[in-house]
Backbone atoms as SQL, in Angstrom:
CREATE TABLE atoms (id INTEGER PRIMARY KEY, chain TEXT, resi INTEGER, resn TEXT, atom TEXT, x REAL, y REAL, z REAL);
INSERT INTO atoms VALUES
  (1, 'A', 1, 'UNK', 'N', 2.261, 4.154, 4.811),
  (2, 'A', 1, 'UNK', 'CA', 2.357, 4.231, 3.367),
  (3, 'A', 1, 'UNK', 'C', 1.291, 3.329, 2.753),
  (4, 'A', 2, 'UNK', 'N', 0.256, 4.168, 1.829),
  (5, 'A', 2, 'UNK', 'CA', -0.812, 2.923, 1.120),
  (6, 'A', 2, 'UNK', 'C', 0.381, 2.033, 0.494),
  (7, 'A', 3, 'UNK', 'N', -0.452, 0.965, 0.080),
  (8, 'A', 3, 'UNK', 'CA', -0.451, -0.118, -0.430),
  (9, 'A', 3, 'UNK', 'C', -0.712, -0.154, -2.142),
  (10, 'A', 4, 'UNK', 'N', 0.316, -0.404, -3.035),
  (11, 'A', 4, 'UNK', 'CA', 0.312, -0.083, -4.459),
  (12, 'A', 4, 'UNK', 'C', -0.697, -1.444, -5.017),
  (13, 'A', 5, 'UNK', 'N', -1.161, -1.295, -5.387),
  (14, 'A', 5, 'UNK', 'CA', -2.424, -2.075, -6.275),
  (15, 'A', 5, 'UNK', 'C', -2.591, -2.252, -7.593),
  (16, 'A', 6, 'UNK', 'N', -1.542, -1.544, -8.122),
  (17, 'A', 6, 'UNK', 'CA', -0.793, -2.078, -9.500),
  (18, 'A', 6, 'UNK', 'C', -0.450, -2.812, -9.508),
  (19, 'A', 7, 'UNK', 'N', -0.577, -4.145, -10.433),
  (20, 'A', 7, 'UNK', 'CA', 0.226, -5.124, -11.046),
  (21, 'A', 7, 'UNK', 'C', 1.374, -4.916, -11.932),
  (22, 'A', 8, 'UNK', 'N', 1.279, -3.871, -12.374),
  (23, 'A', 8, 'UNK', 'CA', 2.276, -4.134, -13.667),
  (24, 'A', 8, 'UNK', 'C', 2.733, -2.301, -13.383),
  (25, 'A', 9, 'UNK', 'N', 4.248, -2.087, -13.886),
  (26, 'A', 9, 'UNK', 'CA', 4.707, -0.223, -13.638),
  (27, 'A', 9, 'UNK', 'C', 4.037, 0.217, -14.715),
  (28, 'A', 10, 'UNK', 'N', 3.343, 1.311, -14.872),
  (29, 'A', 10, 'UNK', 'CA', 3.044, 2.499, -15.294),
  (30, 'A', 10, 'UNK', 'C', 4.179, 3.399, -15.849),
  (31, 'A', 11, 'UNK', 'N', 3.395, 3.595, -17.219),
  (32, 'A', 11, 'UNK', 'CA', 4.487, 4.164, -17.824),
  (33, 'A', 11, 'UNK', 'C', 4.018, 5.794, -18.195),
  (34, 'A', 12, 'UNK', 'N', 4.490, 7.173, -17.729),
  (35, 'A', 12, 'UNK', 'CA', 3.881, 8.252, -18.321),
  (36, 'A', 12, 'UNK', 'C', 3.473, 8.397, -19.542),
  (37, 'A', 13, 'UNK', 'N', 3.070, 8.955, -19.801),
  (38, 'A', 13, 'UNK', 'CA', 2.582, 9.079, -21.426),
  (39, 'A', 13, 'UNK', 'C', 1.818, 10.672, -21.945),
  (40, 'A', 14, 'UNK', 'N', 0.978, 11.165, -21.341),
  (41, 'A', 14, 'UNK', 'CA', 0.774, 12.441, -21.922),
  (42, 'A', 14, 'UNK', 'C', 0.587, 12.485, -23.171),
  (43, 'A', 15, 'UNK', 'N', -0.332, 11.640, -23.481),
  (44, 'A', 15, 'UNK', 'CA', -0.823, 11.123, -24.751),
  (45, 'A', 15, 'UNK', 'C', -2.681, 11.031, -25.154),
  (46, 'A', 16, 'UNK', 'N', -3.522, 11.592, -26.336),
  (47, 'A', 16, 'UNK', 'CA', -4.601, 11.850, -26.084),
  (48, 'A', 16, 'UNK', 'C', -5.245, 9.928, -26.307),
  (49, 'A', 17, 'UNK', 'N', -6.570, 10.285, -25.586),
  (50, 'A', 17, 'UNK', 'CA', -7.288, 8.674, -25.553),
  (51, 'A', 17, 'UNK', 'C', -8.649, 8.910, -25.940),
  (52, 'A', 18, 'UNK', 'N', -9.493, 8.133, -26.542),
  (53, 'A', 18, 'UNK', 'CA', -10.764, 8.593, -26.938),
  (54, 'A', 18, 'UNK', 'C', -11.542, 7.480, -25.863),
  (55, 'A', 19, 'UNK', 'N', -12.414, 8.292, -25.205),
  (56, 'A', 19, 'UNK', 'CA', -13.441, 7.202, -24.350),
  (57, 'A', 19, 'UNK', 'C', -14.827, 7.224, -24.740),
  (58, 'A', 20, 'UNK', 'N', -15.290, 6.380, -24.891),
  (59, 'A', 20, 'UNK', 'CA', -17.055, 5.783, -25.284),
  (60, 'A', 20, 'UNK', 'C', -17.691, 4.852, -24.142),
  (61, 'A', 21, 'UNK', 'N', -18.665, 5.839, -23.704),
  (62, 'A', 21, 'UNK', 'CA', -19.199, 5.272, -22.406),
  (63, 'A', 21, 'UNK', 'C', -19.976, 3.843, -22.776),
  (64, 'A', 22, 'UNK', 'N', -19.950, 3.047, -21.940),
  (65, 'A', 22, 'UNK', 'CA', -20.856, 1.595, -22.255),
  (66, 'A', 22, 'UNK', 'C', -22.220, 1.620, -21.408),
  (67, 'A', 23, 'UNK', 'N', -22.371, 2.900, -20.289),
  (68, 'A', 23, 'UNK', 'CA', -23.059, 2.252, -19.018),
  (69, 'A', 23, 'UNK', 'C', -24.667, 2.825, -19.363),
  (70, 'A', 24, 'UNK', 'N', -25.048, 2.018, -20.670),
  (71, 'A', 24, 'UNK', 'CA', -26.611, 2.567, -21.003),
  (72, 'A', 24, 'UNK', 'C', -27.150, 3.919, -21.119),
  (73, 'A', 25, 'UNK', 'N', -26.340, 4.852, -21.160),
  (74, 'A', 25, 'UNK', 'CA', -26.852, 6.413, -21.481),
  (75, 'A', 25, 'UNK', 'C', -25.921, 6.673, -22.874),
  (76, 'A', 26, 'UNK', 'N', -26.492, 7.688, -23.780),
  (77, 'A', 26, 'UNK', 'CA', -26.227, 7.945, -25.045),
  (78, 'A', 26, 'UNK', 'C', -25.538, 9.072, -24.396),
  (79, 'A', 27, 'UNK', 'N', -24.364, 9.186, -24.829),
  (80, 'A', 27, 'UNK', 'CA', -23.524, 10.504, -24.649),
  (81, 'A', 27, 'UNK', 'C', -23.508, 11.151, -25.707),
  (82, 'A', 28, 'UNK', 'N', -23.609, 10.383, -26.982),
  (83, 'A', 28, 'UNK', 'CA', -23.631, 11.175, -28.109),
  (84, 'A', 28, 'UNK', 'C', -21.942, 10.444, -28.754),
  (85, 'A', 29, 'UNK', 'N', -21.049, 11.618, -29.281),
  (86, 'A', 29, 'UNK', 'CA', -19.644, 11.489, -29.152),
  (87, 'A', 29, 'UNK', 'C', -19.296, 11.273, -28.805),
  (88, 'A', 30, 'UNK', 'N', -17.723, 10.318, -28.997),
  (89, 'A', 30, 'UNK', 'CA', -17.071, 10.005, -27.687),
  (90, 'A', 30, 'UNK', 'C', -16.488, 11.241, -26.937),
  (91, 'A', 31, 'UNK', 'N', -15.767, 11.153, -25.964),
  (92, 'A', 31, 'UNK', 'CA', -15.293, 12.228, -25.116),
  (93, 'A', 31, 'UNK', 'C', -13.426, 11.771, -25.129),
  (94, 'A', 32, 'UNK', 'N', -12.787, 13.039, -25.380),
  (95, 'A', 32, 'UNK', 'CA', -11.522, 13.002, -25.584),
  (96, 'A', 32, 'UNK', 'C', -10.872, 12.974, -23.923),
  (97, 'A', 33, 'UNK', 'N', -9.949, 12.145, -23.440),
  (98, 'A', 33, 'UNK', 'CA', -9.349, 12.421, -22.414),
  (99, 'A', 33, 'UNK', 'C', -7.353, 12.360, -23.138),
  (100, 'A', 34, 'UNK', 'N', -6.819, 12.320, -21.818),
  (101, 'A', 34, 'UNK', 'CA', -5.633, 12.793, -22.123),
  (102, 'A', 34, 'UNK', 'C', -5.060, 11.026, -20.759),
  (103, 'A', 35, 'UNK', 'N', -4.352, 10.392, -21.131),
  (104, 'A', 35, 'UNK', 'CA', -3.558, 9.493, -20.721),
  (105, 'A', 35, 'UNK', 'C', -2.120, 10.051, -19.916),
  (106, 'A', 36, 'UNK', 'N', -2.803, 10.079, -18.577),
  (107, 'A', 36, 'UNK', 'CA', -1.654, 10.039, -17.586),
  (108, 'A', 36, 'UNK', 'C', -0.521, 9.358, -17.625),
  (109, 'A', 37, 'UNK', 'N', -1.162, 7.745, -17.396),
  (110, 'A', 37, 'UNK', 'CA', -0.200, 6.770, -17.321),
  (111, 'A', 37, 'UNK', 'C', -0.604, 6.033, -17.496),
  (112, 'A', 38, 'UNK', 'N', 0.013, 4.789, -17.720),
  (113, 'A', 38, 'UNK', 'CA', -0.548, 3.549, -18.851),
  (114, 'A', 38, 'UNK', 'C', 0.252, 2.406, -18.106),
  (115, 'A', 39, 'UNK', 'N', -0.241, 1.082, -18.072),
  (116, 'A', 39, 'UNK', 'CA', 0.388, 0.143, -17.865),
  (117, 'A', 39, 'UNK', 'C', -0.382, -1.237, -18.785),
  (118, 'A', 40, 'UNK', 'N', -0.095, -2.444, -18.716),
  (119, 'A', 40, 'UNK', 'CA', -0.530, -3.434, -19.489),
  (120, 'A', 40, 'UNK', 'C', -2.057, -4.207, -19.056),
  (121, 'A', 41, 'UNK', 'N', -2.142, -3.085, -17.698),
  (122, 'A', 41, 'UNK', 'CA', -3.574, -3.546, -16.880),
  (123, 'A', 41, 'UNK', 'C', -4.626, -2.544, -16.790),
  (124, 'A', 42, 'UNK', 'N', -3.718, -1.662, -17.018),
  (125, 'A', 42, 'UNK', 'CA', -5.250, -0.118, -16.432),
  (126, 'A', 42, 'UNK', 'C', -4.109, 1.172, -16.745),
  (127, 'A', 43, 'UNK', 'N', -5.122, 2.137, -16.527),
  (128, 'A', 43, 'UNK', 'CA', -4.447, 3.483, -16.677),
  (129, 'A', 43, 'UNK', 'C', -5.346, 4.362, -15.757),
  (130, 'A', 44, 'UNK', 'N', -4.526, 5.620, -15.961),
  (131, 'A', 44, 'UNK', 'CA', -5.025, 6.900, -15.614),
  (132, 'A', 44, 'UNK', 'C', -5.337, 7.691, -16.544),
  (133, 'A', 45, 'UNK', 'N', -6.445, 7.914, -16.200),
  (134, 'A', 45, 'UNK', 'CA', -7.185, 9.492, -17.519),
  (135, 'A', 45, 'UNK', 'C', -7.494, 10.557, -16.973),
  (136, 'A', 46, 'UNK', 'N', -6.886, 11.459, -17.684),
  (137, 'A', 46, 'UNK', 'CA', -7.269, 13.027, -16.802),
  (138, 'A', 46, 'UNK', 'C', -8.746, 13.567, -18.300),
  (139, 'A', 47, 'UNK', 'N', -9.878, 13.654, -17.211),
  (140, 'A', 47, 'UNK', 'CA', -10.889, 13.730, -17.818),
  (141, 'A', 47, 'UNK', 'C', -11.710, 15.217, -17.699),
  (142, 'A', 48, 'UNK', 'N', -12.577, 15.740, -18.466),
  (143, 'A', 48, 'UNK', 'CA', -13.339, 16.911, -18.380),
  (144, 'A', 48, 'UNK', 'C', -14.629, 16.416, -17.808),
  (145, 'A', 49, 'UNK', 'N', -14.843, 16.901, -16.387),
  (146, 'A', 49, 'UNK', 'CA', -16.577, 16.665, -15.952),
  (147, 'A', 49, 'UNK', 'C', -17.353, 15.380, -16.200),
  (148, 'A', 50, 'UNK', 'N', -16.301, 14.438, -15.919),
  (149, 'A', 50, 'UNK', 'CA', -16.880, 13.115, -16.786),
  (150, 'A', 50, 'UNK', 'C', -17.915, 12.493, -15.774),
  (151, 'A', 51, 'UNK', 'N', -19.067, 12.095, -16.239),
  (152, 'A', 51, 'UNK', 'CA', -20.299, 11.179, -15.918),
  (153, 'A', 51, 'UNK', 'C', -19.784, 9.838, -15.044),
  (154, 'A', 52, 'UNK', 'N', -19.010, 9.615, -14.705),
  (155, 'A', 52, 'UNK', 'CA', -18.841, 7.896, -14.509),
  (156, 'A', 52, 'UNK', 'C', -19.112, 7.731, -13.446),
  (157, 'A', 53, 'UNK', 'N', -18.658, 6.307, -13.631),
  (158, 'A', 53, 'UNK', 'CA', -18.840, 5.514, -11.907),
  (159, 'A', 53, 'UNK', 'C', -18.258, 4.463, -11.595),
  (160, 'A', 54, 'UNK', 'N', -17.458, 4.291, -10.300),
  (161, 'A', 54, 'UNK', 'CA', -16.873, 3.059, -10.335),
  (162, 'A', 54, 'UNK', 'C', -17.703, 1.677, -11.111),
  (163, 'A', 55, 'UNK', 'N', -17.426, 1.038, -11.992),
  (164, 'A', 55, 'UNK', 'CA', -17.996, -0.472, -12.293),
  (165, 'A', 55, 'UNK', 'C', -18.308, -0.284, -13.396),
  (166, 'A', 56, 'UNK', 'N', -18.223, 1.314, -14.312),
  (167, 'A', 56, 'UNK', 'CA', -18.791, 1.022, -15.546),
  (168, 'A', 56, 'UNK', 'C', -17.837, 0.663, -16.534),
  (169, 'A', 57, 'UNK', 'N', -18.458, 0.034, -17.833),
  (170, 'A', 57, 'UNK', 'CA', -17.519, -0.322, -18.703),
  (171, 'A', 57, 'UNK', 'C', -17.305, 0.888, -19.917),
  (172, 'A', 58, 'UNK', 'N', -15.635, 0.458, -20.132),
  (173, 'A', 58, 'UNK', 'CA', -15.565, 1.772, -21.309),
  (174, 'A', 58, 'UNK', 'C', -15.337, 1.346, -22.424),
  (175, 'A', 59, 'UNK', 'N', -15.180, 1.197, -23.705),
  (176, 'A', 59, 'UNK', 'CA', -14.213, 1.272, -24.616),
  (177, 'A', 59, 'UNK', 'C', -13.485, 2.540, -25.000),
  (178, 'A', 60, 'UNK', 'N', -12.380, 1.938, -25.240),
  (179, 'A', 60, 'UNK', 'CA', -11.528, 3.294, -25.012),
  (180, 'A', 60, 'UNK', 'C', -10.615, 2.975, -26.381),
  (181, 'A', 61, 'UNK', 'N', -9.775, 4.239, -27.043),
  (182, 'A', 61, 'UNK', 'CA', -8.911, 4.339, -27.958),
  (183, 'A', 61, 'UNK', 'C', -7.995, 4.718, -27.635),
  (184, 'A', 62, 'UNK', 'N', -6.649, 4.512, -27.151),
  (185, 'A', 62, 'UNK', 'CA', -5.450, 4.406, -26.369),
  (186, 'A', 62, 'UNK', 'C', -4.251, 4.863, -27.908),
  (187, 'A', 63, 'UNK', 'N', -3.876, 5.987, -28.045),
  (188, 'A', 63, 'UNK', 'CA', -2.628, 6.622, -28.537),
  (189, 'A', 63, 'UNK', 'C', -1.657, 6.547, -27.764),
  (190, 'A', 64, 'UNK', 'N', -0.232, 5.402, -27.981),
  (191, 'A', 64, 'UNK', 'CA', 0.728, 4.972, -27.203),
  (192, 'A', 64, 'UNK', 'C', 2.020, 5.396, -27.701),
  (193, 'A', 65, 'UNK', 'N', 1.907, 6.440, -28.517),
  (194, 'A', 65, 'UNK', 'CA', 3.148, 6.745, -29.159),
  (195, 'A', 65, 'UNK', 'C', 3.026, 8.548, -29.356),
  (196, 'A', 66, 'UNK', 'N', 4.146, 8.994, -29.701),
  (197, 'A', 66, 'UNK', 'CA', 3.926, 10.535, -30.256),
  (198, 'A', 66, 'UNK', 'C', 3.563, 10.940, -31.662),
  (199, 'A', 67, 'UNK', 'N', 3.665, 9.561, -32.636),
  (200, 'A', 67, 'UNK', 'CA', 3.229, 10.023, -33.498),
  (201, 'A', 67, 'UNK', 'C', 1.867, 9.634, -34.200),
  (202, 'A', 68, 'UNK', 'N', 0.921, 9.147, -33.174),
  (203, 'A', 68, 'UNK', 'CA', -0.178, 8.316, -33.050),
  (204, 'A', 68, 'UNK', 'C', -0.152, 7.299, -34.258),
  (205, 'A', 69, 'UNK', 'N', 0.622, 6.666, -34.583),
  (206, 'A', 69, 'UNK', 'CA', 0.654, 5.351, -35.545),
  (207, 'A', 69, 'UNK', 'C', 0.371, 4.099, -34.261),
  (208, 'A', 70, 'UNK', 'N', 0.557, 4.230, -33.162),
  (209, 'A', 70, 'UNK', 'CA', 0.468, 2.989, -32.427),
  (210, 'A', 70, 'UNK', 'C', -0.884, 3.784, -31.029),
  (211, 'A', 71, 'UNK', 'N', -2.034, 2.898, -31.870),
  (212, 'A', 71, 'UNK', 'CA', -3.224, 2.877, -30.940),
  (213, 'A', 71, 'UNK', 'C', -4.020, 1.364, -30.678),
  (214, 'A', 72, 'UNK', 'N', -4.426, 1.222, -29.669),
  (215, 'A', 72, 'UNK', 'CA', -4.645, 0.349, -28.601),
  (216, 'A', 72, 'UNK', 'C', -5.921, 0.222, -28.333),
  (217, 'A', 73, 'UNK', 'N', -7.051, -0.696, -28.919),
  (218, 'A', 73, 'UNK', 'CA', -8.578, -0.510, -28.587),
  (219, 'A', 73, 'UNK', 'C', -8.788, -1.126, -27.152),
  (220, 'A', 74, 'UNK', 'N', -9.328, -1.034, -26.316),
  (221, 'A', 74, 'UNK', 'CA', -9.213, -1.711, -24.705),
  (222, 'A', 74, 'UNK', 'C', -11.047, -1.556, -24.419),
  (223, 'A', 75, 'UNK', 'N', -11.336, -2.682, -23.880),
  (224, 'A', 75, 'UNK', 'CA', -12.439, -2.374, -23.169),
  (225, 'A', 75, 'UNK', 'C', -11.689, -2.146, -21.214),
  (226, 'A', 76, 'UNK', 'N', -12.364, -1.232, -20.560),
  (227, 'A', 76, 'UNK', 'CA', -11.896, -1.262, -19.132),
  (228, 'A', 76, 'UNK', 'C', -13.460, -0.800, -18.359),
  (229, 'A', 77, 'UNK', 'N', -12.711, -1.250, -17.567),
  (230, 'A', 77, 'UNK', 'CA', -13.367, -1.155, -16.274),
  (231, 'A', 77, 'UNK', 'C', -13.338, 0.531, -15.197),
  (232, 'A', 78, 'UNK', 'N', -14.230, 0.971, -14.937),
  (233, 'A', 78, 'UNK', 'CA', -13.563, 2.437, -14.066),
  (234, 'A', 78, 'UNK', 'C', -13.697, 1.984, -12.859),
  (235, 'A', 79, 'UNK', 'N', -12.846, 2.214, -12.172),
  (236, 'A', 79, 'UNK', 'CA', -12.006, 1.510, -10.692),
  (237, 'A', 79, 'UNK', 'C', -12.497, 2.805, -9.895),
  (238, 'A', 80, 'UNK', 'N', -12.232, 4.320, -10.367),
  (239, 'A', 80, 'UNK', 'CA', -12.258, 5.596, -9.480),
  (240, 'A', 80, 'UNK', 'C', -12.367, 6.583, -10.258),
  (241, 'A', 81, 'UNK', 'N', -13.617, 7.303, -9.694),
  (242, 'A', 81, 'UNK', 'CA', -13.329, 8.545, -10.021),
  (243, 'A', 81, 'UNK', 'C', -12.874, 9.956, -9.055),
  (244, 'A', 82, 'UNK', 'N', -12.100, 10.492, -9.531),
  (245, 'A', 82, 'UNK', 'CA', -11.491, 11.721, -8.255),
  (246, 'A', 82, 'UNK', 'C', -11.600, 12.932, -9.023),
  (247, 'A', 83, 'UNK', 'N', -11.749, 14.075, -7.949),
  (248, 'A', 83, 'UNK', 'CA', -11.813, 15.539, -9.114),
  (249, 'A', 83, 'UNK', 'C', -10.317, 15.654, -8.132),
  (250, 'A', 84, 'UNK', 'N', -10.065, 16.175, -9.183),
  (251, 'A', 84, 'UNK', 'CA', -8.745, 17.074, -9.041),
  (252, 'A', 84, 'UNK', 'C', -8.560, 18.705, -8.234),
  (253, 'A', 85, 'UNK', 'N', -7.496, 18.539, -7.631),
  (254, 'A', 85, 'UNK', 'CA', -7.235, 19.319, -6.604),
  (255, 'A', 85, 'UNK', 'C', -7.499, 20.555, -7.255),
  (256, 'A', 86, 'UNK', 'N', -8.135, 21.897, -6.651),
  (257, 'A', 86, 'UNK', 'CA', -7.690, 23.202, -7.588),
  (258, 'A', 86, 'UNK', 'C', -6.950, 23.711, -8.255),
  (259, 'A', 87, 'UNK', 'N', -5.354, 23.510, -7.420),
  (260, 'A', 87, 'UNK', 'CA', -4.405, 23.631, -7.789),
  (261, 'A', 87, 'UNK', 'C', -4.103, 23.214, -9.325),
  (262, 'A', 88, 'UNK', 'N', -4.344, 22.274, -9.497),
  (263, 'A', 88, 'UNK', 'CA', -4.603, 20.923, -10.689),
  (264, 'A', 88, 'UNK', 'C', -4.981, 21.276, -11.872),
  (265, 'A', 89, 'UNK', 'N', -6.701, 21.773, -11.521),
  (266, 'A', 89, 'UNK', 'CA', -7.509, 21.706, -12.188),
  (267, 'A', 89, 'UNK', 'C', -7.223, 22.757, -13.594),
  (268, 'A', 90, 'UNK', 'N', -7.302, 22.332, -14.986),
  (269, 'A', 90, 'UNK', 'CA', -7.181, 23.242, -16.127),
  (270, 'A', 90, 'UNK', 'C', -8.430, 22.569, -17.165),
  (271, 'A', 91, 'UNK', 'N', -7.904, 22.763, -18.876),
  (272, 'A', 91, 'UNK', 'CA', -8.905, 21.628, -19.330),
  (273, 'A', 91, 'UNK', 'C', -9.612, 20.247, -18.617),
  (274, 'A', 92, 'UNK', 'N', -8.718, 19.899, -17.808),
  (275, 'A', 92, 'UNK', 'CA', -8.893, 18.416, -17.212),
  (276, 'A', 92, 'UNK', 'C', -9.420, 18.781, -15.593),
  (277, 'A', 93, 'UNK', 'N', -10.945, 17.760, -15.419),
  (278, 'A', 93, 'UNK', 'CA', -10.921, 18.237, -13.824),
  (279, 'A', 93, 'UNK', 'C', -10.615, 17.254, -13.034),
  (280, 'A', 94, 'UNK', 'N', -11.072, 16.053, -13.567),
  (281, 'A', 94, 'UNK', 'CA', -11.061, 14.733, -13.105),
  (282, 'A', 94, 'UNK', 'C', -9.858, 13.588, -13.312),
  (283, 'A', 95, 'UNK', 'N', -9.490, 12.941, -12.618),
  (284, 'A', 95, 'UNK', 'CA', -8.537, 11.615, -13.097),
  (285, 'A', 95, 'UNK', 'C', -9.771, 10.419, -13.107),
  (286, 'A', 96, 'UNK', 'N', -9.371, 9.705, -14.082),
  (287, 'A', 96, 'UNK', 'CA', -10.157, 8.528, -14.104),
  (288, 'A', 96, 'UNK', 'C', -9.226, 7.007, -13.989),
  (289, 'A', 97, 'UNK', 'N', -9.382, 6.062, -13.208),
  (290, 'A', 97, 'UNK', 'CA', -8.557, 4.880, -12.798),
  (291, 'A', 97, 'UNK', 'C', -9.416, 4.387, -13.796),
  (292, 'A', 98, 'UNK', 'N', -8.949, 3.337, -14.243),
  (293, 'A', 98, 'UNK', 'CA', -9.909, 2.308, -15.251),
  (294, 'A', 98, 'UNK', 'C', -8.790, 0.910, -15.047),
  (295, 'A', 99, 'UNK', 'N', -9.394, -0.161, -15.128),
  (296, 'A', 99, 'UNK', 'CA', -8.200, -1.757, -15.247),
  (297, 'A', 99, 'UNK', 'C', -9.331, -2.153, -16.931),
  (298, 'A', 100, 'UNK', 'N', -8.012, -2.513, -17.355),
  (299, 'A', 100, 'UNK', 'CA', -8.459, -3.375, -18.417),
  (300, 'A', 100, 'UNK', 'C', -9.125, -4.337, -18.281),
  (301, 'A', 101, 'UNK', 'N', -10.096, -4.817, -19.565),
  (302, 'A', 101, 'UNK', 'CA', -10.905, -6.263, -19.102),
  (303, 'A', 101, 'UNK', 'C', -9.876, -7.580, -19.610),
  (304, 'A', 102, 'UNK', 'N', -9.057, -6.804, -20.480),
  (305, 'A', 102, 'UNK', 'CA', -7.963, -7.620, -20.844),
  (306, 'A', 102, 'UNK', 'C', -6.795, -7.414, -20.963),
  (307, 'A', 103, 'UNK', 'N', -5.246, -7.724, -20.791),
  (308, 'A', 103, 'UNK', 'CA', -3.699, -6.928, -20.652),
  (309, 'A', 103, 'UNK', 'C', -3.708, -6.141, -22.177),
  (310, 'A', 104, 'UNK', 'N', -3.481, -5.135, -22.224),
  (311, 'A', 104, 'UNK', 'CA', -2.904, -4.236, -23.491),
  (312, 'A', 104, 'UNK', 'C', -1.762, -4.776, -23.868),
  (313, 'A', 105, 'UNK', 'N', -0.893, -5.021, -25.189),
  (314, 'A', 105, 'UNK', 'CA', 0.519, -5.004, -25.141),
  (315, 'A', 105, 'UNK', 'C', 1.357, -3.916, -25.624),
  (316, 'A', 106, 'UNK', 'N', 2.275, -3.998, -25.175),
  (317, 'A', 106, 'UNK', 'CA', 2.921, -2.414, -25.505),
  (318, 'A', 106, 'UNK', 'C', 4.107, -3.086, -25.447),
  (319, 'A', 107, 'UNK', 'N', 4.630, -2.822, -26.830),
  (320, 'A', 107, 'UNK', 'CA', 5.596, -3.009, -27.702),
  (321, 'A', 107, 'UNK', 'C', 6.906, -2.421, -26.783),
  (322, 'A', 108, 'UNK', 'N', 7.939, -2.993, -26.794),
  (323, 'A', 108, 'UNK', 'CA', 9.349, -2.293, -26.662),
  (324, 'A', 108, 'UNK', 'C', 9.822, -0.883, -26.841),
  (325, 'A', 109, 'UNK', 'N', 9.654, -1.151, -28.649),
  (326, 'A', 109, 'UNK', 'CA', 9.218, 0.757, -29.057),
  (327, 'A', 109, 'UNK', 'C', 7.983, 2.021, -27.758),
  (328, 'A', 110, 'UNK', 'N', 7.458, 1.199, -27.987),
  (329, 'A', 110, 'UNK', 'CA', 6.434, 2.278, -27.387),
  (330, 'A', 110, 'UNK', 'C', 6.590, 2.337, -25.431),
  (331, 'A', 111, 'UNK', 'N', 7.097, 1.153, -24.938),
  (332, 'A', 111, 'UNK', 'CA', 7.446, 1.570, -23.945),
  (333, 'A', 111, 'UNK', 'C', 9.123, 2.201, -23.570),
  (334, 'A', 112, 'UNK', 'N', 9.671, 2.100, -24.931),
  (335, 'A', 112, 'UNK', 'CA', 11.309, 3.143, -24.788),
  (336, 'A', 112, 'UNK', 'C', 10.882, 4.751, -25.089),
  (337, 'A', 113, 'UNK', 'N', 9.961, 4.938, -25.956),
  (338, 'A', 113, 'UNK', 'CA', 8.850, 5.870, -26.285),
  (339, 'A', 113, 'UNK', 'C', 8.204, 6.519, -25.424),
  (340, 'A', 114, 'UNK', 'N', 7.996, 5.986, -23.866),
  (341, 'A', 114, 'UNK', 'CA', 7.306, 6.524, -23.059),
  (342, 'A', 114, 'UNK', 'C', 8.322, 6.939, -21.910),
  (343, 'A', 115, 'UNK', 'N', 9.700, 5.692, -21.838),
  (344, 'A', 115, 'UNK', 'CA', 10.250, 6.100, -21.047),
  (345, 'A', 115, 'UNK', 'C', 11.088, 7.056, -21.396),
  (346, 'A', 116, 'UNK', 'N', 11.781, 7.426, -22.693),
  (347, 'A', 116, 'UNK', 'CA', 12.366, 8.819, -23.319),
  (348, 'A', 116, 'UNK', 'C', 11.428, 10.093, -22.552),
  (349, 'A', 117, 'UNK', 'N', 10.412, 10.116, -22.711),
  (350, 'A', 117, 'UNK', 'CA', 9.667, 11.080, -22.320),
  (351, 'A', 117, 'UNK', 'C', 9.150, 11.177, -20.699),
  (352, 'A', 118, 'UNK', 'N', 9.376, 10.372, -19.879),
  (353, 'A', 118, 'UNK', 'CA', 9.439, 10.281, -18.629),
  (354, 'A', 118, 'UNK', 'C', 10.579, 11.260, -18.075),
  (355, 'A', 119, 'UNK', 'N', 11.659, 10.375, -18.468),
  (356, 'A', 119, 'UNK', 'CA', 12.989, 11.231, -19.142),
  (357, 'A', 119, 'UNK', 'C', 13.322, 12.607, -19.328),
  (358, 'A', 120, 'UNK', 'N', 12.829, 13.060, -20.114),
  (359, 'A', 120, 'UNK', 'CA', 12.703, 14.288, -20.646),
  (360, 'A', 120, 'UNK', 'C', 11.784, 15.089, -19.295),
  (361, 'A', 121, 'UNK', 'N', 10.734, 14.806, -18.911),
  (362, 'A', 121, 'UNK', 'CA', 10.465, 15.460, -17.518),
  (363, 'A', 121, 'UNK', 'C', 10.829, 15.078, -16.755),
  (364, 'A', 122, 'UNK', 'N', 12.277, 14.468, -16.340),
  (365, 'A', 122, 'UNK', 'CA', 12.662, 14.438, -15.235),
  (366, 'A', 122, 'UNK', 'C', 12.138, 13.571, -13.988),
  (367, 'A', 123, 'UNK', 'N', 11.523, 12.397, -14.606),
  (368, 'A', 123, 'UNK', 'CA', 10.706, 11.512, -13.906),
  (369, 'A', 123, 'UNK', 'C', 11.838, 10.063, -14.053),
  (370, 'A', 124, 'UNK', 'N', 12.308, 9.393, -12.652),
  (371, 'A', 124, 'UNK', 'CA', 12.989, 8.245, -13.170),
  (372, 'A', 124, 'UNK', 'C', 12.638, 7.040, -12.170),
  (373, 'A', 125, 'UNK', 'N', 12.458, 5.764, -13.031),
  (374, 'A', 125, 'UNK', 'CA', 11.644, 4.627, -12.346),
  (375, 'A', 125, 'UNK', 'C', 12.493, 3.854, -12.093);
């Protein structure tokens, strides 16, 4: 069995995130991803064809709620990039690992908010 490398639980979310590359190329716009899972250290992003590379820096716009009133500016780090299995693959091809350069906080609300909806798909931690 690997070895979990999380610090802190991950909370689902299925929530959209805006990413802005830092690593010296002009992308133009930022690029919309979609937030797997979230914790107070790093997350998962399910991404479209994304450019990256382990070590680059992002700023990112983190929507932590359903009714996007609670967003989260983060600079992170990308830890991994993986394409996604076929099976998988739709809008999104890629997952992206990222660790924060600093802990996010996530409110009570927003993590009863995430776990309702964990919940609701039938996911229990």
């Amino acid at each position: 069995m690997a070895e979990d490398r999380r610090r802190d639980l991950r909370q689902v979310t299925c929530l959209p995130a805006s990413v802005h590359h830092q690593g010296g190329q002009d992308l133009g716009d930022d690029e919309t991803a979609m937030i797997a899972d979230v914790s107070t250290t790093g997350a998962r992003l399910l991404m479209r064809n994304p450019e990256l590379r382990a070590g680059e820096v992002l700023e990112l716009e983190l929507q932590l709620d359903t009714e996007g009133k609670a967003r989260e500016k983060a600079k992170a780090s990308v830890m991994r990039v993986s394409a996604l299995p076929d099976e998988r693959v739709s809008v999104w091809t890629h997952e992206v690992a990222v660790a924060f350069a600093s802990p996010i906080p996530l409110t009570e609300a927003e993590r009863k908010d995430m776990q309702a909806r964990m919940a609701a798909l039938g996911i229990r931690r």
